[in-house]
MIFI-788861 format. One line per field, with one value per residue (C-alpha): residue in three letters; residue number from 1; x negated, y negated, z negated. Coordinates in pm, whole numbers. Each point is the difference from the previous one (the first is absolute). Example, Ala and Ser with C-alpha at 12.3 -4.5 7.8 and 13.67 -1.06 7.14 Angstrom:
<sites>
res (ALA,SER)
n (1,2)
x (-1230,-137)
y (450,-344)
z (-780,66)
</sites>
This chain:
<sites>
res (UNK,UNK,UNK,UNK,UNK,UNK,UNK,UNK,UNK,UNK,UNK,UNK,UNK,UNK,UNK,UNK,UNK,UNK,UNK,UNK,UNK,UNK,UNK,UNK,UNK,UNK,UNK,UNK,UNK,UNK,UNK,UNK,UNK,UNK,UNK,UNK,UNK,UNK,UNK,UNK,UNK,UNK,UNK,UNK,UNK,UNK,UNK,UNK,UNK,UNK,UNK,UNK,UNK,UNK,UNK,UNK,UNK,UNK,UNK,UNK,UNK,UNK,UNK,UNK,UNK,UNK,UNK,UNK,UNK,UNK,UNK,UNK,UNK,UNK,UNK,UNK,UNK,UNK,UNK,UNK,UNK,UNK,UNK,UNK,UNK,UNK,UNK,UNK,UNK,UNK,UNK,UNK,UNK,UNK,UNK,UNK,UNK,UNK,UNK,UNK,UNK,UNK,UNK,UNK,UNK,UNK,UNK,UNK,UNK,UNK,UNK,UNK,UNK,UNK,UNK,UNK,UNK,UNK,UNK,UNK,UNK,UNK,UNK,UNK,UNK,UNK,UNK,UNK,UNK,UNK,UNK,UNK,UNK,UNK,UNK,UNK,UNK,UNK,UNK,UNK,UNK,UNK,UNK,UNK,UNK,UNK,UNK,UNK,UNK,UNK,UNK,UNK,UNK,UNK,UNK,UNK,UNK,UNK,UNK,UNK,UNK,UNK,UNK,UNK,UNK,UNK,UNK,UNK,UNK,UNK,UNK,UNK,UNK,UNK,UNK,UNK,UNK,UNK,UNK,UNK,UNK,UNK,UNK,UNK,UNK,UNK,UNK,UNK,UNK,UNK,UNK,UNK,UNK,UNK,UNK,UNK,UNK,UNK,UNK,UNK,UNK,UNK,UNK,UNK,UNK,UNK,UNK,UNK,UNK,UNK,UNK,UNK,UNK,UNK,UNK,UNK,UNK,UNK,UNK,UNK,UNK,UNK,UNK,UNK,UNK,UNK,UNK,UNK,UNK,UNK,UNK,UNK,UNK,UNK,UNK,UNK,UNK,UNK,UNK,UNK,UNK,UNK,UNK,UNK,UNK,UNK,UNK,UNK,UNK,UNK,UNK,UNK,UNK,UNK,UNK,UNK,UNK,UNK,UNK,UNK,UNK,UNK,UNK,UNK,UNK,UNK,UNK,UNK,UNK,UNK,UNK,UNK,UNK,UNK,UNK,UNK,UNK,UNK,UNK,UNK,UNK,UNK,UNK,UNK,UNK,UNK,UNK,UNK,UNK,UNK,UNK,UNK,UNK,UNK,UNK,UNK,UNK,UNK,UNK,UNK,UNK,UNK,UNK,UNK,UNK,UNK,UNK,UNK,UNK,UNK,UNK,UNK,UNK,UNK,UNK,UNK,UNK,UNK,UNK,UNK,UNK,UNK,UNK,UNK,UNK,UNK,UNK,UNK,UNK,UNK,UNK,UNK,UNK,UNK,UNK,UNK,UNK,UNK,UNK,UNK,UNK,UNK,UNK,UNK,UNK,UNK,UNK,UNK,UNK,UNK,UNK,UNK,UNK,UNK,UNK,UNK,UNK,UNK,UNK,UNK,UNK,UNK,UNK,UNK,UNK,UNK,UNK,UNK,UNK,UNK,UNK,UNK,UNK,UNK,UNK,UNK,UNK,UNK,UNK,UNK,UNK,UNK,UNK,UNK,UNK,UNK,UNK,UNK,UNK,UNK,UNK,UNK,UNK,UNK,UNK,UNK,UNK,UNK,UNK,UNK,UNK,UNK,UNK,UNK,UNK,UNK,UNK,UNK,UNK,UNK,UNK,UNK,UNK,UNK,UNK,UNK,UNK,UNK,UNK,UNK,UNK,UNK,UNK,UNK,UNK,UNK,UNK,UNK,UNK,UNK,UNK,UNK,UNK,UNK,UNK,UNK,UNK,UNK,UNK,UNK,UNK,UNK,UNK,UNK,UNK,UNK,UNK,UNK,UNK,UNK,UNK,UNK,UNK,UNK,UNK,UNK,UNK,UNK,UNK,UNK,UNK,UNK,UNK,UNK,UNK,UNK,UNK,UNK,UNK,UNK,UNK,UNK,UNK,UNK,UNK,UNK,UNK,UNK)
n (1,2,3,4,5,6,7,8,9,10,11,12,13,14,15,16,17,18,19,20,21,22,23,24,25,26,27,28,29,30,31,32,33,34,35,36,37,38,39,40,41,42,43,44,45,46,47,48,49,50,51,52,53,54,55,56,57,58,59,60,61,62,63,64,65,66,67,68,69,70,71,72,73,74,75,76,77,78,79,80,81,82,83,84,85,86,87,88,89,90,91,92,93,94,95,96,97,98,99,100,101,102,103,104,105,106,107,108,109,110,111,112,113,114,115,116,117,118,119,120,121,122,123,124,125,126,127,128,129,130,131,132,133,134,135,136,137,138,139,140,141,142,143,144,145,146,147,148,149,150,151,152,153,154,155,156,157,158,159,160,161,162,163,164,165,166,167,168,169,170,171,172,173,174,175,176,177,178,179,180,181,182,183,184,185,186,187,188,189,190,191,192,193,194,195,196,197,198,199,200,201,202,203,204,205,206,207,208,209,210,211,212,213,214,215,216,217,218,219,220,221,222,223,224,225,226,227,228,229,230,231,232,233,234,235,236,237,238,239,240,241,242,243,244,245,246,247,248,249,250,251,252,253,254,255,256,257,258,259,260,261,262,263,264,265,266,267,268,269,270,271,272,273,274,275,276,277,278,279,280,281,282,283,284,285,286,287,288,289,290,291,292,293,294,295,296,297,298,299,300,301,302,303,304,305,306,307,308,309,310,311,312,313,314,315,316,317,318,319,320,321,322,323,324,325,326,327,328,329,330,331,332,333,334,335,336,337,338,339,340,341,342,343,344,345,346,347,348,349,350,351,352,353,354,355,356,357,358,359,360,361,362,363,364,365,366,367,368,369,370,371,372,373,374,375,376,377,378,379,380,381,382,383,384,385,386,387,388,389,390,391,392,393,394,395,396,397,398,399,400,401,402,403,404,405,406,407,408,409,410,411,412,413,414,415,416,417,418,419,420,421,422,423,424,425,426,427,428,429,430,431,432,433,434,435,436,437,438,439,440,441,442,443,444,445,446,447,448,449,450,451,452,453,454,455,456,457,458,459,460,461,462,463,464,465,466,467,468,469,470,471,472,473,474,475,476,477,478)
x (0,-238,-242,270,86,-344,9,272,-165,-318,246,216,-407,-101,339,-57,-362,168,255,-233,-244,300,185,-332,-151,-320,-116,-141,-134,-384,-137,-127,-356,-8,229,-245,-301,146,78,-358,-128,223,164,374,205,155,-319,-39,197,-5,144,-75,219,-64,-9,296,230,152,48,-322,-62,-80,56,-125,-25,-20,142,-222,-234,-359,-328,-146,-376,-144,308,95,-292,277,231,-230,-191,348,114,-349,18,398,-71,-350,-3,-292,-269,28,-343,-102,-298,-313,-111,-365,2,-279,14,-371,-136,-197,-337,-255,141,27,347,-59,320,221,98,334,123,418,179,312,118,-237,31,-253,-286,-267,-353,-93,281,-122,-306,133,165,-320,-174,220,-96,-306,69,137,-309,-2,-314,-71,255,-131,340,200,196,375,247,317,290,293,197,101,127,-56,-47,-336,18,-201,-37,-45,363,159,-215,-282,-166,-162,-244,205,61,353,28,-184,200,152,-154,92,-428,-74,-323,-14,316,-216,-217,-411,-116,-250,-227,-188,-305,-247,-383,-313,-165,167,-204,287,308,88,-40,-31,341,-30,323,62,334,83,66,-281,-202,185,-2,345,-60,-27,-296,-7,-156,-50,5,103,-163,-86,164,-28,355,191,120,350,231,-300,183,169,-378,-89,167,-51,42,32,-16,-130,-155,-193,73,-110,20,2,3,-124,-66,-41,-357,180,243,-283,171,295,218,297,211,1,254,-247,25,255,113,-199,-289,23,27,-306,-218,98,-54,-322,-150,148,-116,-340,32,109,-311,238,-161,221,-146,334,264,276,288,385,199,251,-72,2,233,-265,-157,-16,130,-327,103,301,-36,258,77,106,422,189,97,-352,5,319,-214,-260,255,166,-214,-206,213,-206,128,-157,116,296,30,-107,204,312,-102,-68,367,82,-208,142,377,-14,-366,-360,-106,124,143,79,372,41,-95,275,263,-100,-16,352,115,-127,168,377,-57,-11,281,-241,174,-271,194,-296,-270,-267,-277,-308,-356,124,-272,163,-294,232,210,323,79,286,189,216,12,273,-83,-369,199,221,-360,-181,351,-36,-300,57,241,-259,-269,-260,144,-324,-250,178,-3,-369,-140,133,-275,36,87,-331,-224,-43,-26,166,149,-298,30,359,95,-296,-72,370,248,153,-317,62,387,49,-90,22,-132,-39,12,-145,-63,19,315,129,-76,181,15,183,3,144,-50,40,232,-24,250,-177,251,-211,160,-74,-122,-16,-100,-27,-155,-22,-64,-327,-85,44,-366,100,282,-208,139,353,-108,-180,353,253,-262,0,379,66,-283,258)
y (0,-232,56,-57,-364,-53,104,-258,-300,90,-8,-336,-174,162,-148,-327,-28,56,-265,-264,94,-30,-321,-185,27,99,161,-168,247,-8,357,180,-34,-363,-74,160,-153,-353,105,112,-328,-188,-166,-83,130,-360,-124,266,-60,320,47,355,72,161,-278,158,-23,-304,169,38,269,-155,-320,-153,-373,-49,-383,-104,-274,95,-138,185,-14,74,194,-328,25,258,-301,-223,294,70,-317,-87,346,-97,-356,-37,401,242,-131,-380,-148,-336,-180,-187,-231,-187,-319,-218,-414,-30,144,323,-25,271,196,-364,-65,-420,-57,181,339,67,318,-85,294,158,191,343,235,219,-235,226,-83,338,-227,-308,104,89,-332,-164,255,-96,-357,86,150,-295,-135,-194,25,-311,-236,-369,-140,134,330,-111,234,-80,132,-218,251,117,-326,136,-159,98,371,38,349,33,-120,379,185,-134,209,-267,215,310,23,43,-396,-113,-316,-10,-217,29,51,264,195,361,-47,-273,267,19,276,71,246,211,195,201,-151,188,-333,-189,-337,15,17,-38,366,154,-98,-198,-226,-237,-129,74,-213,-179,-260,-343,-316,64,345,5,-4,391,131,333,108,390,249,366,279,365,35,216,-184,48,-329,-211,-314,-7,-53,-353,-360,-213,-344,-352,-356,-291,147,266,349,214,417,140,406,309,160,334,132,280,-228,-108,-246,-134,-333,-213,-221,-314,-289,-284,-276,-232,111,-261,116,334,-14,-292,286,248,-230,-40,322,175,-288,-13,396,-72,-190,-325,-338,-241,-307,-160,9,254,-200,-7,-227,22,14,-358,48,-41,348,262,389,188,358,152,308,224,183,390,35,-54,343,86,-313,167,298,-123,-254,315,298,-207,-305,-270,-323,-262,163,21,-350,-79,187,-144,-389,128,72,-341,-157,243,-100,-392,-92,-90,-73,287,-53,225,-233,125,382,21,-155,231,317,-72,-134,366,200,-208,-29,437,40,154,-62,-109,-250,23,-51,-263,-121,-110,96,294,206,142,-165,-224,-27,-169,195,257,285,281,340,49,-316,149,314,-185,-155,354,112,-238,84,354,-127,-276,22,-91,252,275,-265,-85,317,61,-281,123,227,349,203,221,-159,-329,-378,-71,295,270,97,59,329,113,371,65,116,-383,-123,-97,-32,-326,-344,-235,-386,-44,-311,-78,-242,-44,102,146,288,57,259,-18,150,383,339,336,177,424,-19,-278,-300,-308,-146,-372,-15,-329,11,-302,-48,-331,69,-48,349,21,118,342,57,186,354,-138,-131,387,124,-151,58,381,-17,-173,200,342)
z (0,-123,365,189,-160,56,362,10,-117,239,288,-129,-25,355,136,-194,146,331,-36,-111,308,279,-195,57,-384,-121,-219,-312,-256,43,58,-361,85,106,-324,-217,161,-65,-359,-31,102,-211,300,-56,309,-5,137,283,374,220,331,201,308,368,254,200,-270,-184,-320,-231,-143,-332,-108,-294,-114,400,-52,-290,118,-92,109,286,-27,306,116,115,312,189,32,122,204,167,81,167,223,74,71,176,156,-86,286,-139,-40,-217,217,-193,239,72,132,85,46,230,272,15,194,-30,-303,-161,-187,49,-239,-276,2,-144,-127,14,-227,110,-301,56,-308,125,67,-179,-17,341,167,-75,142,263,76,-2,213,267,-31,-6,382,60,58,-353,-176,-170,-188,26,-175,-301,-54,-80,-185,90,-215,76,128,-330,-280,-346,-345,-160,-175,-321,35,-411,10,33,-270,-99,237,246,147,90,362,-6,-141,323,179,328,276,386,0,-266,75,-187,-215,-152,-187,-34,-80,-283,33,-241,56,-254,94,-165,3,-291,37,294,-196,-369,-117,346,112,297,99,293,141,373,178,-30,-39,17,-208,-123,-165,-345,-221,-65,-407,-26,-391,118,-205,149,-117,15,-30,296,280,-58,-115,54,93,-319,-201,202,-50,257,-101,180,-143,133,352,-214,6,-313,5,-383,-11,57,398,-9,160,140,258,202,247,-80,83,-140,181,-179,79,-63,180,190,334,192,-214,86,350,-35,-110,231,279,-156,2,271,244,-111,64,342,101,-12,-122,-187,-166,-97,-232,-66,-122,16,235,319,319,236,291,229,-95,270,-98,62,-129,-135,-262,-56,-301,7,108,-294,-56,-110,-201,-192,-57,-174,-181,-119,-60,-197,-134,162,-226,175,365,-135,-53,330,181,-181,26,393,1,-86,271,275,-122,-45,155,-122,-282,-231,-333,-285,21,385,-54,-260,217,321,-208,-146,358,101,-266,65,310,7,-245,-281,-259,-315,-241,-263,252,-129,245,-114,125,185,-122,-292,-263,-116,-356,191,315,-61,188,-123,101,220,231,38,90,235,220,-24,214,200,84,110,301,156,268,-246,-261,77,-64,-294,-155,102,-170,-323,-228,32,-361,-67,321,39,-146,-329,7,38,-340,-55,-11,190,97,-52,237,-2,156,330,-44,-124,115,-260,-98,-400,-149,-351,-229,-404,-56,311,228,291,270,368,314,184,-89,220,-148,52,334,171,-102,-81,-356,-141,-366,-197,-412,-128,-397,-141,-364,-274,23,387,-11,-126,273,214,-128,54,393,62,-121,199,336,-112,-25,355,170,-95)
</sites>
């Protein structure tokens, strides 16, 4: 009697489940293991949004908190990653462009040069090379005038990039400018020397790019250690005040070579010491000044550099959470929409014009940086579920999806779950900062349908949701 009351009440919830699936409701009750992990971590399920449902099918499969506005991270670089690939088209290109304002006689530059940035992200020091290579086939060898930088395509405030954490030097804090060589990082290298009248206890460091009046005066106070290599980053403080740069620590013997990227300088000061060393390496003579300034309208175009198509631009944005890309590519938006020069004000009104204008609904949506680094900038759940379907019906939806880190192989995401059978099955972008981490992207589930998962902690112990996020990806990979 009593087994077949119970039989009863398993077929009432089976029909119940049922019902709610065909009248359009999800399910809300978070699966045991990613309830438990939460309550492990001490995270209250009233600060967790979850949204997992196939992309061919309107009704989630679980829905959890999927309305609660939370901040994003650097979950919030698929918005402005999508949007760019919609908008602009995966072969778009941004253009840094040389200039000159005097003739060129004899490999003689009789005049300024002017370097005129367009907004590339991926201006890295091999490229920037590069760039100057092929002035240097040009027929340009010596530059009798100044070298201009000219940033006016992007209008920005001043960015103290202490003003986020603290954290001035981290790469991640590097500003914006339309001409940004190497993310505006040098790197700092470290080297073990037998001779220690070269280096204060055998450590040998020098910053690269290099040399150029506008690099800091470097102090090296690094002691040697015969510690194992592992986690050596974590035993030096670098330290700037006042244009002098102090190291305090311990380098490991055992790491031999080893560099840092160090966001040191100003953007024009960056690319100043780039353009420094890499045309001396050239063979090119300069006896000028490197200095920032616009172009006259009397200055010819002599060369046009292209940066890679924006699709592998996206990749790098989001298989390794490029912030300062990031940034670029979403004041870039706001150029493209209402025209030269780009403003933080304009990419917020094109990126919303772009969301109304494809009926995405996001109510919460808050716009700031569109990198995700950011304490303002907000998004919820189900309207980060709403773009990532989007997605999966457009042209552009395959290089979408590609740019995104693969679970257990690749980017930020090489060490989740790795060596597991979910490696290779999931393609998600993480966002983190103190107090939230954030996961979003597709899954394969077992029959080949392609599912959208969104989770979403905001919360002082978000740090310890990690369990909870490897939970719910076990439960939608089944």
């Amino acid at each position: 009697m009593i087994s077949n009351v119970v039989c009863r009440q398993a077929r009432r919830a089976v029909v119940l489940v049922l019902l709610l699936l065909l009248s359009g409701v999800a399910l809300a009750e978070l699966p045991a293991t990613v309830a438990q992990a939460l309550k492990q971590a001490g995270i209250p399920v009233s600060h967790v949004g979850i949204l997992v449902q196939d992309v061919d099918n309107p009704v989630p499969l679980l829905a959890h908190g999927e309305k609660r506005s939370f901040n994003p991270a650097s979950v919030m670089k698929l918005v402005t990653t999508l949007i760019a690939l919609d908008s602009l088209g995966p072969a778009h290109t941004f253009k840094t462009r040389v200039l000159v304002d005097g003739p060129i006689a004899d490999g003689i530059l009789r005049g300024n040069l002017i370097l005129r940035g367009g907004g590339d992200p991926a201006l890295t020091l091999e490229r920037f090379w590069l760039l100057l290579r092929e002035l240097r086939q040009l027929g340009v060898r010596e530059i009798r005038g100044d070298v201009i930088l000219d940033s006016s395509y992007y209008q920005l405030e001043p960015i103290d990039p202490a003003a986020f954490d603290q954290a001035p030097l981290r790469p991640y804090n590097a500003a914006p400018s339309a001409l940004l060589v190497n993310f505006n990082v040098l790197n700092l290298r470290f080297g073990v020397s037998n001779k220690a009248a070269t280096a204060a206890n055998g450590i040998d460091v020098r910053l690269d790019p290099a040399p150029a009046d506008t690099l800091p005066t470097l102090v090296n106070q690094l002691q040697a250690s015969d510690a194992p290599c592992d986690g050596w980053r974590g035993n030096i403080t670098p330290q700037q005040d006042n244009g002098v740069l102090t190291l305090t620590g311990a380098y490991p013997s055992a790491c031999g070579n080893q560099s840092v990227p160090l966001n040191l300088l100003s953007p024009d000061a960056t690319v100043t010491a780039a353009f420094g060393t890499l045309w001396k390496e050239l063979g090119g003579v300069h006896a000028g000044k490197v200095r920032p300034g616009v172009a006259e309208a009397t200055a010819r175009l002599l060369l046009e550099f292209e940066s890679p198509p924006l699709a592998q631009l996206v990749r790098d944005i989001n298989k390794y959470s490029n912030n300062v890309m990031a940034k670029m590519l979403f004041l870039n938006l706001g150029a493209a929409q209402f025209g030269p020069p780009a403003s933080w004000e304009k990419s917020v009104r094109a990126l919303r014009a772009w969301v109304r204008e494809r009926g995405i609904e996001m109510p919460e949506l808050v716009l700031d940086n569109g990198s995700g680094l950011s304490r303002i900038e907000r998004i919820s759940a189900a309207s980060l579920a709403r773009l990532l379907r989007y997605a999966t019906a457009q042209p552009a939806y395959y290089e979408f999806a590609a740019s995104l880190p693969a679970v257990g192989l690749e980017g930020t995401q090489k060490g989740r779950m790795n060596g597991s059978e979910a490696a290779g099955r999931a393609w998600l972008k993480t966002g983190t900062l103190n107090g939230a981490r954030n996961l979003a992207g597709y899954v394969l589930a077992p029959d080949g349908h392609r599912r959208i998962l969104v989770m979403l902690i905001n919360h002082a112990n978000a740090a310890a949701g990690a369990k909870a996020q490897t939970a719910l990806l076990e439960w939608a990979l089944k």
